[in-house]
N, C-alpha and C positions, 0 to 999 in steps of 0.2 A: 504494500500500500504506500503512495506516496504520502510524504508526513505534511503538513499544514505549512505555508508558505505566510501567512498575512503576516506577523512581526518580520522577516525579511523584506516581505514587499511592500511594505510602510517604510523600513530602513532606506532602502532602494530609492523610493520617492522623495524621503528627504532629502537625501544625496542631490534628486534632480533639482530640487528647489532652489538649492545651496549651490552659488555663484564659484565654481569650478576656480581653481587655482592652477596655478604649470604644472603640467604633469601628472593632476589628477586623473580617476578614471574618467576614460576614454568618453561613453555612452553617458550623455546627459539624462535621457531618461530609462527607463527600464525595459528593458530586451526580453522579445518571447523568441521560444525557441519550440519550433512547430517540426516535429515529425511526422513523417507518410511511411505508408504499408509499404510503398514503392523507393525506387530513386529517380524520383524527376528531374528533368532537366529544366534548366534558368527559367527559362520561358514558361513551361509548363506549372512550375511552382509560383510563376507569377501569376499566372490566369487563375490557380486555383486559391490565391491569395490575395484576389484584387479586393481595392477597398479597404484590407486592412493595414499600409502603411507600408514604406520601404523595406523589399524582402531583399535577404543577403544570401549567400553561401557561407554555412558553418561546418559542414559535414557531407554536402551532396552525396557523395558515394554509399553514405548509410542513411539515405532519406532527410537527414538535417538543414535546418532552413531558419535564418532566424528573421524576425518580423520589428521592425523600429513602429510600433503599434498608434494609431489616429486617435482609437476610441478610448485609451483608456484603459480601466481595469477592463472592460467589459470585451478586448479585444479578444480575450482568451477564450470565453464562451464564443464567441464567431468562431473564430479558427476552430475550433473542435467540430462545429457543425459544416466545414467544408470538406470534399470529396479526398477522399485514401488517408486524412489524417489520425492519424493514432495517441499524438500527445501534444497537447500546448502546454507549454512550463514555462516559468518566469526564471532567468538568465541570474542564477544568485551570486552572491557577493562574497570573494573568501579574503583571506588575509597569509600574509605569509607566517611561517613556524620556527620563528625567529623569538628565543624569549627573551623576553622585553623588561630588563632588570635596571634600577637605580643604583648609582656606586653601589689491423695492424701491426706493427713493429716497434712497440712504445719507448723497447729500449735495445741498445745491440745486446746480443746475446752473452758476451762478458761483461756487462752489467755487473758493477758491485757494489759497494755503500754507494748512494747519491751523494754529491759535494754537495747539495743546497744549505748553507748553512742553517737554515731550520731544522734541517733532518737532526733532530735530537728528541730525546725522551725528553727532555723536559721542555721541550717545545710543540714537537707535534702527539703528541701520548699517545693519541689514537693509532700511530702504528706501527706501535710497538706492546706488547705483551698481550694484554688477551680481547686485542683484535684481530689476532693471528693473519696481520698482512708480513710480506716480505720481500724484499727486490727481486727474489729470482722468478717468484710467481707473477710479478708485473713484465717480466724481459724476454719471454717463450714467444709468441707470433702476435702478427695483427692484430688489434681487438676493433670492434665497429664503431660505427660515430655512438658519444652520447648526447641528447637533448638536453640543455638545461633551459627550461621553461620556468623562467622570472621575471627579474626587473631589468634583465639584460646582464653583459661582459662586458667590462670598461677593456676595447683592444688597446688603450695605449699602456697596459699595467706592463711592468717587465715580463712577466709569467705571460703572458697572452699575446704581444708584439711580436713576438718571433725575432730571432740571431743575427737574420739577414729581411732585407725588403722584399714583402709578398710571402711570408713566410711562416706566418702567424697558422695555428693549428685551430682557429675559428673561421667556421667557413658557414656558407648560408644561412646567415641570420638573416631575421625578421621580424618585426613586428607587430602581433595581432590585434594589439590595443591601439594602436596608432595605423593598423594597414599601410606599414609605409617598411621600407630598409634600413631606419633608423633605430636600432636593436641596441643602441649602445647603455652601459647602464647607468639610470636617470635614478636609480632608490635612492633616497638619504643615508640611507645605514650601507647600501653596495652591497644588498641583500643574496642579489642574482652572481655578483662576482666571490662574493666570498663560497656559495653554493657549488660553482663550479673548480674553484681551487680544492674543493676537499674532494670532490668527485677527480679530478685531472690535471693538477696543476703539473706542467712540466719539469721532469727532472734536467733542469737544464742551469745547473751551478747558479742559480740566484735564488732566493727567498727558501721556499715551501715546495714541496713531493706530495703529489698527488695519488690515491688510490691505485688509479689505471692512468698514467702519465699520459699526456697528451703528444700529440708530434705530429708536424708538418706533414698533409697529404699523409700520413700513415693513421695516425689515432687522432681523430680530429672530434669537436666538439661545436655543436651547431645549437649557439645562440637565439633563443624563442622569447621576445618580452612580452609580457602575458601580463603586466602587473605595472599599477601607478608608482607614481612615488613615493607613494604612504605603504605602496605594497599590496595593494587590493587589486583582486583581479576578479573575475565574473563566467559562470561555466561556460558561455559563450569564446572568451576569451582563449581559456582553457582548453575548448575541445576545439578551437581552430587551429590553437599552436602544440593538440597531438595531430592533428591534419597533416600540418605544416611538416612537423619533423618528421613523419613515417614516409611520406611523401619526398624526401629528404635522403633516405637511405638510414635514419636515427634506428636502432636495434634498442637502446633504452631511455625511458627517458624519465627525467627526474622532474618532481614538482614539488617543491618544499612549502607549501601553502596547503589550505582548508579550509572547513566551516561547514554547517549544521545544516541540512537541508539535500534529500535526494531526488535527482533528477533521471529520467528514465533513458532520455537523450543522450545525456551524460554516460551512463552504463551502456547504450549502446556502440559508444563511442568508444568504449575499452573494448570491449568485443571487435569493436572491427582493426583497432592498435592490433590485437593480440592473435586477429585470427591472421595478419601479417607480420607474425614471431617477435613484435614489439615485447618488451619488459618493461612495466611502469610502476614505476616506483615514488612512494609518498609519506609526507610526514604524519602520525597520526593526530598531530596536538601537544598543547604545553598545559590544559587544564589540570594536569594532574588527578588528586582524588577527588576533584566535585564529577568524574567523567565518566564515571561507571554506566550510564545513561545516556553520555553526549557521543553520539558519530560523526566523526567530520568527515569531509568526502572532499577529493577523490578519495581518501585512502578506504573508506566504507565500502569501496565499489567492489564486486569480484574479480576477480584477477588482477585486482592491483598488491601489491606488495609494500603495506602499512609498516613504519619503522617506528621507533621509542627510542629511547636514550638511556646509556647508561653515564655514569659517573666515570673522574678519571683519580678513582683511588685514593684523592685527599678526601678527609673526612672533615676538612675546616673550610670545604667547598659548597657554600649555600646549595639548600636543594639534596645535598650529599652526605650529608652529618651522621645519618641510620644506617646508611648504606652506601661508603664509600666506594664501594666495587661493585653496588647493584644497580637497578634501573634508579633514573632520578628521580627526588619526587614530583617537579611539574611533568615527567612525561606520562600522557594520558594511558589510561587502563581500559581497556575495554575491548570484545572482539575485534577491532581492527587489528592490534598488533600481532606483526607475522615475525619479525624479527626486533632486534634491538643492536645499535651501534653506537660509538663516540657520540654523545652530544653537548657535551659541558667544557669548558676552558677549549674550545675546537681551534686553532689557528688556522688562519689560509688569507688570500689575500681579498685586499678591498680598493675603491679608487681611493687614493691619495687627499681625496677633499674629506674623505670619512675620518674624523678624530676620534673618535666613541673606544675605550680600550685597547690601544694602539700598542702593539710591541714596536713596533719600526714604521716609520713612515710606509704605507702600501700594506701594511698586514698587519690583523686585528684578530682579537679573540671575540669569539659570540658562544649564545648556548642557545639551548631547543633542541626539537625534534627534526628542524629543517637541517641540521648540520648532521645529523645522524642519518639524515634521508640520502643524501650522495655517496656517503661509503657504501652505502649499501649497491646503487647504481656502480658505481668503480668493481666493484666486487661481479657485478651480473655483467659488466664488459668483460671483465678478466677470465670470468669461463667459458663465454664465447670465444675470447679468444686463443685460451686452453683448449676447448673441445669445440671446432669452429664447426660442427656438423650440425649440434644439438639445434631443436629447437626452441622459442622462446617459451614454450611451455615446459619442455625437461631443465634450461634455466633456473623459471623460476624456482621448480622442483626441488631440483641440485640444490638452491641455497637452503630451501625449508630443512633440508635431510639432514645437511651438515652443519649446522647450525650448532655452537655449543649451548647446553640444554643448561639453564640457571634456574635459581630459585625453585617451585616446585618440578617433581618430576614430569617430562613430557613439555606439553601445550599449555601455557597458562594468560591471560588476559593482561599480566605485567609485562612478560617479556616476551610473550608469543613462542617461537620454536626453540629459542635462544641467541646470542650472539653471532653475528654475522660471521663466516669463519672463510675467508676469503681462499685462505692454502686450501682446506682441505675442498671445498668448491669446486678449487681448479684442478688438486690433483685426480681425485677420487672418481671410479664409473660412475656415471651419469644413470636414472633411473632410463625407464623406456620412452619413449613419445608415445602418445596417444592421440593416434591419426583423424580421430572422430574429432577434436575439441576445435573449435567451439559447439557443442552442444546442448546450450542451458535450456534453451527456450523453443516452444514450439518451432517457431520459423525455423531454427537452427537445427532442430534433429536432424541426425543422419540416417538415410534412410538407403534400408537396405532390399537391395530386388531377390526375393526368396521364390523359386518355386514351389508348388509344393514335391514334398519332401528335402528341400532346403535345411540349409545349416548354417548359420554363423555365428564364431569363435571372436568375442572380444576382449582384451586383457587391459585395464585401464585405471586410474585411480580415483578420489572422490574427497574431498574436505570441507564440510560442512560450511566454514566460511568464506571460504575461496569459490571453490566447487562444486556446492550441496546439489545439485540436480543432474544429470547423464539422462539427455534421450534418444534413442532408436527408434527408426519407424519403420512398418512391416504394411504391404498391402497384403489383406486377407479376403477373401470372397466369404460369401457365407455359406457359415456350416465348414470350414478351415478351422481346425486347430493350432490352436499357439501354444508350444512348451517354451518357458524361460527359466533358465535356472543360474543361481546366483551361487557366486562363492567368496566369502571375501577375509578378510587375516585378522583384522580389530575393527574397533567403533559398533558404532550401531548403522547399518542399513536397511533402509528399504526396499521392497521391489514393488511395482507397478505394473499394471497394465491401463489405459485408457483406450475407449470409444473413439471410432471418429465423431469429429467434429467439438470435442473439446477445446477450447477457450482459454482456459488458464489450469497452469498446474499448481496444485496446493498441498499441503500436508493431511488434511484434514480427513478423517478415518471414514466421515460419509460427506461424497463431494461427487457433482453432477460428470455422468459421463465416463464415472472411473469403474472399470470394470470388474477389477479384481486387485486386493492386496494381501501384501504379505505370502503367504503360500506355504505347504509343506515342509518343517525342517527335517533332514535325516536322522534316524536314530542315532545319535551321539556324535552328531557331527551339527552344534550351535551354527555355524556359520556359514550355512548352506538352506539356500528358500528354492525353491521349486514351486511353477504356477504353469498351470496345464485351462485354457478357455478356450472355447467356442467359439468363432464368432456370427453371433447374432442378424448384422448383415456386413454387405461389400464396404469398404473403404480402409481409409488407413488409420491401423493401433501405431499406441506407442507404447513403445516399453521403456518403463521410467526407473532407472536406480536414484535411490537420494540418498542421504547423511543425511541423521539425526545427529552425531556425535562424533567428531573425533575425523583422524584420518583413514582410511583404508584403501587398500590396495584390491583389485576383483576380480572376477574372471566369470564372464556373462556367454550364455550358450542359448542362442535363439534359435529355435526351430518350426518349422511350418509343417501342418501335419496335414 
């Protein structure tokens, strides 16, 4: 269900009232963002949206369109009543994960210490001891561009200018709040620069060392401004500059911002990141323990990969006092976090006008979850570029798996799988790919052509917050038997079958159109369901695995009887 938008879109409004400053958000008034069943084109999206005010392109390829609205609130109700549209959403307002406190061939292959004179523990902590990064797992082969989607790169910082002229390892920027090439970073704090030095600052004898080090035409880093000055940016913004960068050749891409409110748009716009092996990666928040309740989004969304913070071992470090070595206490708790990295005393660098905590003129300490968001991105280039075969789904995977596991056993809402563990990432086999995904939602079932007497064998995974739903689709004629049988290692799963002509998938034990659940367990064998139906008449079943709980791994046997 989407959640209740009117205290944002009151927020929103005010904003439009209030006489805009430099560099403020972009959009004076509030942005709908109108999805179709289809993908229209320009024209066509305009005829089916005349009358309701200047339509843009935000997502065309996944049906996205957004509407600078005539009528007001009331533009939302039109747009829902015109032809193929599926959702009008108001364009919300997030902030960057920045806490906000008062006083390729990245490297040659004999690669050893970096000379950046930062590279020290007691400068950069994060990687060093149980961040388990190390130079040799950054110096093995190519890693692919990363996106960093913020306030923009300042190119003239020494980190980012390049050795020589033209030479700089930022390349296709843009920017989606202004629609212009002027990408460069406008934040007050150099929110977007400091974001991308912990994700890739060049190991190149000046400043600060980067995760996954950047380098000319080899590991490059493509500049997305998506965010004012203040650091607000808008899902509109957002899902133009994952547009931008996948379109791009970005394999990850980082967003170190959030906020409260889910968009359906939005989510389909990770799916289509992800169903072209995109890795996106996000901060979950700096609320700390009021958040048990609070979701910010992107990182809420499925298949993004939500980060948290941990501390860097002082215990006279605000925030860090209980738990020098565990998660911080502003980093938010709650189902989003999938992992936890660096986010406290972070160095890397900033423009030169930034004074705010300054080690050296160009490079600054900050804290939050937005600083812990990029290690984790550096970390998902460096096993691409370790195991450049995988997809971005075994990626994500691989970091879930190897993650060192803190605080309680397993998966827990503090620190999600556990610490980012970038060696073992890069050295360690890779899980399998799972050729169906994306597969959440109807539209997206894969569907499989069975005769009868047909057979299909699928081996696949499932995570409740990531993942919770896997569907299949089978045409059956009537009076066709469908045998499905489930196998799966932990958690709790479901098995399903649906009717055609179902609508939405839910959880719910009696729900329109579902045919058959749960099914036979074997004699002493818990984790094996079997379901044997009829079907009633011609069309197409699905067959639905979900997660209740946990992660598991499965092994699904469809057959047509």
């Amino acid at each position: 269900m989407i959640r209740p938008r009117t205290p944002l879109l009151a927020a929103l409004l005010a904003l439009a009232v209030a006489a805009p400053s430099a560099g403020a958000l972009a959009e004076a008034e509030p942005q709908l963002l109108v999805s179709f069943s289809d993908s229209p084109g320009a024209e066509q999206a305009s005829e089916r949206l005349e009358g309701l005010g200047e339509v843009r392109a935000t997502l065309p390829e996944a049906g996205i369109w957004a509407v600078s609205p005539r009528t007001g609130s009331a533009s939302r109700a039109q747009a829902l009543r015109r032809p193929m549209v599926t959702s009008a959403e108001w364009s919300l307002q997030h902030r960057s994960d920045e806490l906000a406190k008062v006083p390729a061939l990245p490297l040659p292959k004999k690669f050893g210490t970096p000379r950046d004179p930062f590279f020290r523990k007691d400068q950069q902590w994060g990687l060093f001891g149980k961040a388990y990064w190390m130079p040799r797992v950054a110096a093995r082969s190519a890693r692919p561009r990363i996106a960093v989607l913020d306030s923009g790169i300042d190119p003239t910082h020494e980190e980012w200018k390049g050795a020589a002229a033209d030479a700089s390892p930022l390349v296709a920027g843009r920017s989606t709040i202004r629609s212009a090439n002027k990408w460069q970073d406008w934040g007050i704090e150099g929110h977007g620069t400091h974001v991308a030095g912990v994700a890739a600052a060049p190991a190149n004898g000046v400043g600060i060392v980067g995760v996954a080090p950047a380098v000319d035409r080899q590991a490059e880093v493509v500049p997305v401004q998506i965010a004012d000055q203040q650091g607000r940016s808008t899902d509109e913004t957002m899902i133009r500059g994952i547009r931008w960068a996948v379109n791009r050749g970005a394999r990850v891409i980082n967003i170190s911002a959030g906020g409260p409110g889910y968009s359906s748009a939005f989510q389909e716009a990770i799916y289509w990141a992800t169903e072209r092996d995109a890795v996106v990666v996000a901060s979950v928040g700096n609320e700390g323990a009021i958040s048990k309740g609070l979701i910010n989004y992107p990182a809420g969304y499925r298949r993004v990969i939500g980060v948290g913070a941990i501390c860097d071992g002082n215990p006279t470090t605000p925030d860090c006092e209980t738990n020098p070595t565990g998660v911080a206490a502003f980093s938010n708790r709650n189902r989003t976090v999938d992992l936890v990295a660096p986010g406290v005393n972070v160095l890397s660098s900033v423009p030169k006008r930034v004074k705010f905590r300054l080690v050296s003129p160009g490079y600054a300490l900050k804290d939050g979850t937005s600083m812990a968001a990029p290690f984790v991105s550096g970390a998902a280039a460096l096993v691409f570029a370790n195991h450049p075969k995988l997809s971005g789904y075994q990626v994500r995977r691989q970091l879930l798996n190897t993650a060192t596991d803190i605080d309680r056993a397993g998966r827990d809402n503090a620190s999600g799988f556990g610490i980012v563990n970038p060696e073992a990432a890069s050295r360690f086999a890779a899980p399998p790919d799972d050729p169906y995904e994306v597969n959440d939602t109807l539209s997206r079932a894969h569907r499989f052509r069975l005769a009868r007497g047909g057979r299909q064998t699928v081996e696949a995974a499932i995570d409740r917050y990531d993942d919770p739903t896997d569907l299949y689709a089978v045409y059956l004629r009537r009076g066709d038997r469908l045998r499905a049988s489930l196998t799966h290692d932990r958690g709790w799963v479901e098995l399903r079958v649906w009717r055609p002509g179902v609508r939405r998938i839910t959880r719910a034990k009696r729900a329109k159109n579902l045919l058959a659940l749960g099914g036979k367990r074997r004699a002493g064998r818990a984790n094996v369901l079997t379901l044997t139906r009829r079907a009633p008449r011609d069309g197409i079943y699905y067959v639905d695995v979900g997660a209740r709980r946990g992660v598991s791994n499965y092994n699904l046997v469809i057959e047509r009887r």
